[in-house]
C-alpha positions as CSV (number, residue, x, y, z in Angstrom):
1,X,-3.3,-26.4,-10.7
2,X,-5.0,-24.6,-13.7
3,X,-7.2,-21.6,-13.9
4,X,-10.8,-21.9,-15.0
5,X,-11.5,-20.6,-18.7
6,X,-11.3,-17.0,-18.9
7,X,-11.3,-15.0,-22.1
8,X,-8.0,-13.1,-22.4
9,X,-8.1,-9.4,-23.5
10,X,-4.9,-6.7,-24.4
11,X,-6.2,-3.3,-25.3
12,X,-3.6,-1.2,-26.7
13,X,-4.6,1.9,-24.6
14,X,-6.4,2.9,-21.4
15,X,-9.6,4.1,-23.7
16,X,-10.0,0.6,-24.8
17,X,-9.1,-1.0,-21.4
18,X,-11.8,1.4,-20.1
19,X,-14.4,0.3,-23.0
20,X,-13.6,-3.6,-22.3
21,X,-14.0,-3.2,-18.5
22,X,-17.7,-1.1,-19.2
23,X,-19.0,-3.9,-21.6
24,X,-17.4,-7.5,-20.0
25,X,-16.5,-6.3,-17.1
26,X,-13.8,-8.9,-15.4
27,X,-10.7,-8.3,-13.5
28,X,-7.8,-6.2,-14.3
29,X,-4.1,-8.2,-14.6
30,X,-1.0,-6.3,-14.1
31,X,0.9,-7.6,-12.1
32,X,-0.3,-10.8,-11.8
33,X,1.4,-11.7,-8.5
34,X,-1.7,-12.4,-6.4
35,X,-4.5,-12.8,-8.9
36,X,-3.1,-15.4,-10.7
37,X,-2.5,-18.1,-7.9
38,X,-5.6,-17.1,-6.9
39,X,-6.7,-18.1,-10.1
40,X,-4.8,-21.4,-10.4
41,X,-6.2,-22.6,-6.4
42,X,-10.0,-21.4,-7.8
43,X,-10.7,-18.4,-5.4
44,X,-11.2,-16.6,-8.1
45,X,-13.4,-17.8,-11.3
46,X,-13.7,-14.1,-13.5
47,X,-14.8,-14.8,-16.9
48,X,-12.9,-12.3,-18.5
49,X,-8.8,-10.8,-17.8
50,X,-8.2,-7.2,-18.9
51,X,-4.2,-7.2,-19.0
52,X,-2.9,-3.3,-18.8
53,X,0.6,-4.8,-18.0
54,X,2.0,-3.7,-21.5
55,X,0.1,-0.2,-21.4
56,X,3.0,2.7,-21.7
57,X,0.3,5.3,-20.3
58,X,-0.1,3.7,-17.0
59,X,4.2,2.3,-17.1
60,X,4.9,6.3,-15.8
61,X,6.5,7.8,-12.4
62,X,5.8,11.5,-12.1
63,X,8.1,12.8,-9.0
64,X,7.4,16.7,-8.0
65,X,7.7,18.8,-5.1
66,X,4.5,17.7,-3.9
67,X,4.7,14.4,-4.1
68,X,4.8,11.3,-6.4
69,X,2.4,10.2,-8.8
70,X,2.7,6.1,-9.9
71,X,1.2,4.7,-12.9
72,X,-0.5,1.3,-12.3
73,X,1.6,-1.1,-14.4
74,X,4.7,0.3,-12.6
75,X,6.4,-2.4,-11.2
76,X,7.6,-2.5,-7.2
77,X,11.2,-2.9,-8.3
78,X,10.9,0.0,-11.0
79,X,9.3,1.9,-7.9
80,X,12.5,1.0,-5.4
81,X,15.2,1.8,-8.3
82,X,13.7,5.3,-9.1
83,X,13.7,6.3,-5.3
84,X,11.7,8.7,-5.7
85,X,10.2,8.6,-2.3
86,X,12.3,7.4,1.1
87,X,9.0,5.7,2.5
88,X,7.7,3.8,-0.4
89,X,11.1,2.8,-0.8
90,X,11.8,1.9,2.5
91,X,8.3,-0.3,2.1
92,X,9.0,-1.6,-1.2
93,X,12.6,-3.3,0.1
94,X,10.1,-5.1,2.4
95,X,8.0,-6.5,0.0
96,X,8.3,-10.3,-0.8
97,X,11.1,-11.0,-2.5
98,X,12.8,-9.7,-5.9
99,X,11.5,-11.9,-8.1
100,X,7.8,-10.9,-7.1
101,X,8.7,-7.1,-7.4
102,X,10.1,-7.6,-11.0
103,X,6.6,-8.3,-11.9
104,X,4.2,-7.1,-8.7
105,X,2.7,-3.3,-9.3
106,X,2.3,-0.6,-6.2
107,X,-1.1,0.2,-7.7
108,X,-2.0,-3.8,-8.1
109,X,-1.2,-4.0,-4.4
110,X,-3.2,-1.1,-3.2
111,X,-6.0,-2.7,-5.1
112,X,-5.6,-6.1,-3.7
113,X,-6.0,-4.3,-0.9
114,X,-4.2,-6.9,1.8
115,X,-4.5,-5.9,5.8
116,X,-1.1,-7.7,5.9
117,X,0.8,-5.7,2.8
118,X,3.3,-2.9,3.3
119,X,2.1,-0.6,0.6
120,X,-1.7,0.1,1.9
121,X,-0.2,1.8,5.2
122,X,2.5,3.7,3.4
123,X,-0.2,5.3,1.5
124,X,-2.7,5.5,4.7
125,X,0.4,7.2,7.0
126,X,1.1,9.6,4.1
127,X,-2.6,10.4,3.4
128,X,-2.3,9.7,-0.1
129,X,-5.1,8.7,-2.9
130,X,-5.9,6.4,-5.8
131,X,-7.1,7.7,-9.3
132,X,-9.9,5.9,-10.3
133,X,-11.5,5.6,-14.0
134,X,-14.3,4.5,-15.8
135,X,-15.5,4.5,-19.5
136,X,-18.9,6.6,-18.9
137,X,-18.2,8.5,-16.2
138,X,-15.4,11.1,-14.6
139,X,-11.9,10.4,-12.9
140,X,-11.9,10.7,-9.2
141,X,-9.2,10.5,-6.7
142,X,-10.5,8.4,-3.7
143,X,-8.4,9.1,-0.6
144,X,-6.4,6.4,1.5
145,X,-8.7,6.5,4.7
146,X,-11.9,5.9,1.6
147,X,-10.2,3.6,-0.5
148,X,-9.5,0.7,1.8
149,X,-12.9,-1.0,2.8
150,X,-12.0,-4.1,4.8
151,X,-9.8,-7.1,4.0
152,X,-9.1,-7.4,0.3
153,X,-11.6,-5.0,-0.4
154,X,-11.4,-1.1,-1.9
155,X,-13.3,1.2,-3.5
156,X,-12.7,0.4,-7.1
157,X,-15.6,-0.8,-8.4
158,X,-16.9,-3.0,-11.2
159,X,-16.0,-1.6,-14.5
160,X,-13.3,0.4,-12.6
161,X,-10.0,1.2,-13.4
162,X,-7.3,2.0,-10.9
163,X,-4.8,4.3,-13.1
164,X,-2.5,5.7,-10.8
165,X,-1.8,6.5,-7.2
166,X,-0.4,9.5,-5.1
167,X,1.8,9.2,-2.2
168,X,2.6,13.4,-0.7
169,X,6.0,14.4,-0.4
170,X,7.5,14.1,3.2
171,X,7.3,17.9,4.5
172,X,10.2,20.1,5.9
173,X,11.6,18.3,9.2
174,X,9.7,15.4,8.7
175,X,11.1,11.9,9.0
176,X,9.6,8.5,8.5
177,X,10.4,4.6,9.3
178,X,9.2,1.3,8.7
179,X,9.8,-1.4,11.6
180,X,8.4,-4.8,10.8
181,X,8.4,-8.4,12.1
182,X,7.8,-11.6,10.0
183,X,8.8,-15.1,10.4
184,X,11.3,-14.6,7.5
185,X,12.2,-12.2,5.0
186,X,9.7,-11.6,2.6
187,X,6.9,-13.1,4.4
188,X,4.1,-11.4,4.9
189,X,4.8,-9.4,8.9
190,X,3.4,-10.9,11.7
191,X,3.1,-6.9,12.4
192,X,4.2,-3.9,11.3
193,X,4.2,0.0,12.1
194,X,5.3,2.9,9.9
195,X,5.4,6.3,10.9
196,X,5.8,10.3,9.8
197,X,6.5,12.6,12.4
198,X,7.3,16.3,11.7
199,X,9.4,18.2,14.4
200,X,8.8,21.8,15.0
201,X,11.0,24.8,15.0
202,X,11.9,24.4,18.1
203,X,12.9,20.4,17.5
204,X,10.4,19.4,19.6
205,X,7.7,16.4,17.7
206,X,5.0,18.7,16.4
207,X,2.5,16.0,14.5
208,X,3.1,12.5,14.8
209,X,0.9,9.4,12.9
210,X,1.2,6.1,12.6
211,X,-0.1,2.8,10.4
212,X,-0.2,-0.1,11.5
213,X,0.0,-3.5,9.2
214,X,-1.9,-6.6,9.9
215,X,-3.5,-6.0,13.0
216,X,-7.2,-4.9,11.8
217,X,-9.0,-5.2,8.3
218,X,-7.6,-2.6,7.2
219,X,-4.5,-0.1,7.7
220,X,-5.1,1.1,11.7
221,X,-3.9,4.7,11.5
222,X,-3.6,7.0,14.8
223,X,-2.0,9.9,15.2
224,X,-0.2,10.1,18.4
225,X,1.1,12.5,21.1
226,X,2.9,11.9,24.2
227,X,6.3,9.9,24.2
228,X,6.6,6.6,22.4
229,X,5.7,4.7,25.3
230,X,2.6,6.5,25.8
231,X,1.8,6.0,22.1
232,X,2.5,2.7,22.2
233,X,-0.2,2.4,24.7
234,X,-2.7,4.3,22.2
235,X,-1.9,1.9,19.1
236,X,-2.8,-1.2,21.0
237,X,-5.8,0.1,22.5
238,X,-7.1,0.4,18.7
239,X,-5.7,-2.4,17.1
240,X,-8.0,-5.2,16.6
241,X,-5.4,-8.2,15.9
242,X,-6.7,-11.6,14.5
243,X,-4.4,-15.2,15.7
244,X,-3.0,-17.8,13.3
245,X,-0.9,-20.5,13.2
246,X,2.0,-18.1,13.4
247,X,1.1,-16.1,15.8
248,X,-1.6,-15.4,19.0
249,X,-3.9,-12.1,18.9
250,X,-2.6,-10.9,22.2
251,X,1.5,-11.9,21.0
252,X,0.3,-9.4,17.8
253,X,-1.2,-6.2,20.2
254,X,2.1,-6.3,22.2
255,X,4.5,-6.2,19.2
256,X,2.4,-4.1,17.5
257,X,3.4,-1.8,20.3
258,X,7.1,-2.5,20.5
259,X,7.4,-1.5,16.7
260,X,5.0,1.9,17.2
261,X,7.7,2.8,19.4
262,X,10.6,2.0,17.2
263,X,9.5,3.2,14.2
264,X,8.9,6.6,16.1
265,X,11.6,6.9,17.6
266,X,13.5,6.4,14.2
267,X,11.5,9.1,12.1
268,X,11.9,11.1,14.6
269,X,15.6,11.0,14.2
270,X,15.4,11.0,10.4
271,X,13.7,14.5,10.8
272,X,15.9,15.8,12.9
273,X,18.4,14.8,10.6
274,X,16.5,16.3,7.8
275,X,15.4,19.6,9.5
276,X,19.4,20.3,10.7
């Protein structure tokens, strides 16, 4: 199948990327992983593609003590390589398959903003945030639990650019996991779970939260107490799981559950690991 016309634009910086987006508006192509068969089966129809793939501002990865910062034309496999991160690149490994994260972007896939991705949860768990610009106004930094609006939906707006995105540091004896289920790999989960946990001084779990993938609109993100059973039993009191072909709503809630308490169970290690 073929796209509908479309008028093609490269600025050679953000600034002009920026100026295109205020005055024709369009989408943004980076990536191009999920807007472009979207544009070859006609779900989409924008007159005008602003591509920032080639744009060496937004091709950075900015790793400090706090955290790390990723520009939006970085690729998911530039992101696993650089390891800059243990639970984005835990995520990432998880992600399709290699020949979609040699051209897929993190940011492009927090915009996309798919209930079913990997990479919307990682940033809700961590409580991270996306950079947003425009031409005639100021940068802001919208946070996780902000940015995601419902199913395919965030915050950026028309004439919007997402330019980077923040995920926080893991803390002293803190640990994380990612425990997923799909029919095969690189197919989108069926359900998946992944969880920080930080351990106190005195080893015993002293903040616990979990995100849940593709059992709500958006990432489900509870913070837990109790053992893993009992916050198994809290997840699947707030997810709100859809059926498919592939699966039923109620087959979703229970291993939704099964994975909160694996993946807790194996941060929780990891900190203890981390905090010996």
């Amino acid at each position: 199948m073929k796209p509908p016309p479309f008028e093609y634009h490269a600025p050679r910086d953000v600034g002009e990327a920026l100026r295109t987006l205020a005055e024709v508006g369009g989408k943004v192509l980076a990536g191009g992983q999920s807007l472009i068969p979207m544009l070859n089966m006609r779900l989409a129809a924008p007159a005008h593609l602003v591509d920032i793939s080639r744009l060496r501002e937004l091709q950075v990865m900015e790793a400090t003590e706090d955290g790390v910062r990723v520009g939006a034309a970085v690729t998911h496999a530039q992101a696993e390589r650089a390891e800059a991160h243990p639970l984005l690149s835990r995520a990432l490994k998880l992600v399709a398959h290699p020949v979609i994260r040699n051209r897929g972007t993190v940011v492009g896939s927090l915009v996309h903003a798919d209930p079913a991705a990997e990479l919307p949860a990682v940033l809700a768990v961590l409580g991270g945030s996306v950079r947003v610009a425009r031409w005639d106004g100021p940068v802001r930094d919208v946070g996780a639990q902000e940015f995601f609006v419902g199913p395919m939906e965030s915050a950026v707006q028309p004439g919007e650019l997402a330019v980077s995105a923040f995920f926080p540091a893991l803390g002293p004896r803190t640990g994380a996991a990612f425990e997923e289920v799909a029919r095969r790999h690189g197919d989108y989960a069926l359900a998946g779970v992944c969880a920080v946990v930080t351990l106190g001084e005195d080893g015993h779990v002293e903040a616990a939260t979990l995100a849940c993938v593709g059992v709500g609109p958006v990432p489900v993100v509870v913070d837990v107490t109790g053992s893993p059973a009992e916050a198994a039993r809290a997840v699947r009191e707030r997810v709100e799981p859809e059926g498919d072909i592939h699966a039923s709503a109620d087959y979703r809630r229970h291993l939704v559950g099964v994975l909160a308490e694996r993946a807790l169970r194996n941060a929780t290690r990891e900190a203890g690991v981390r905090g010996a």
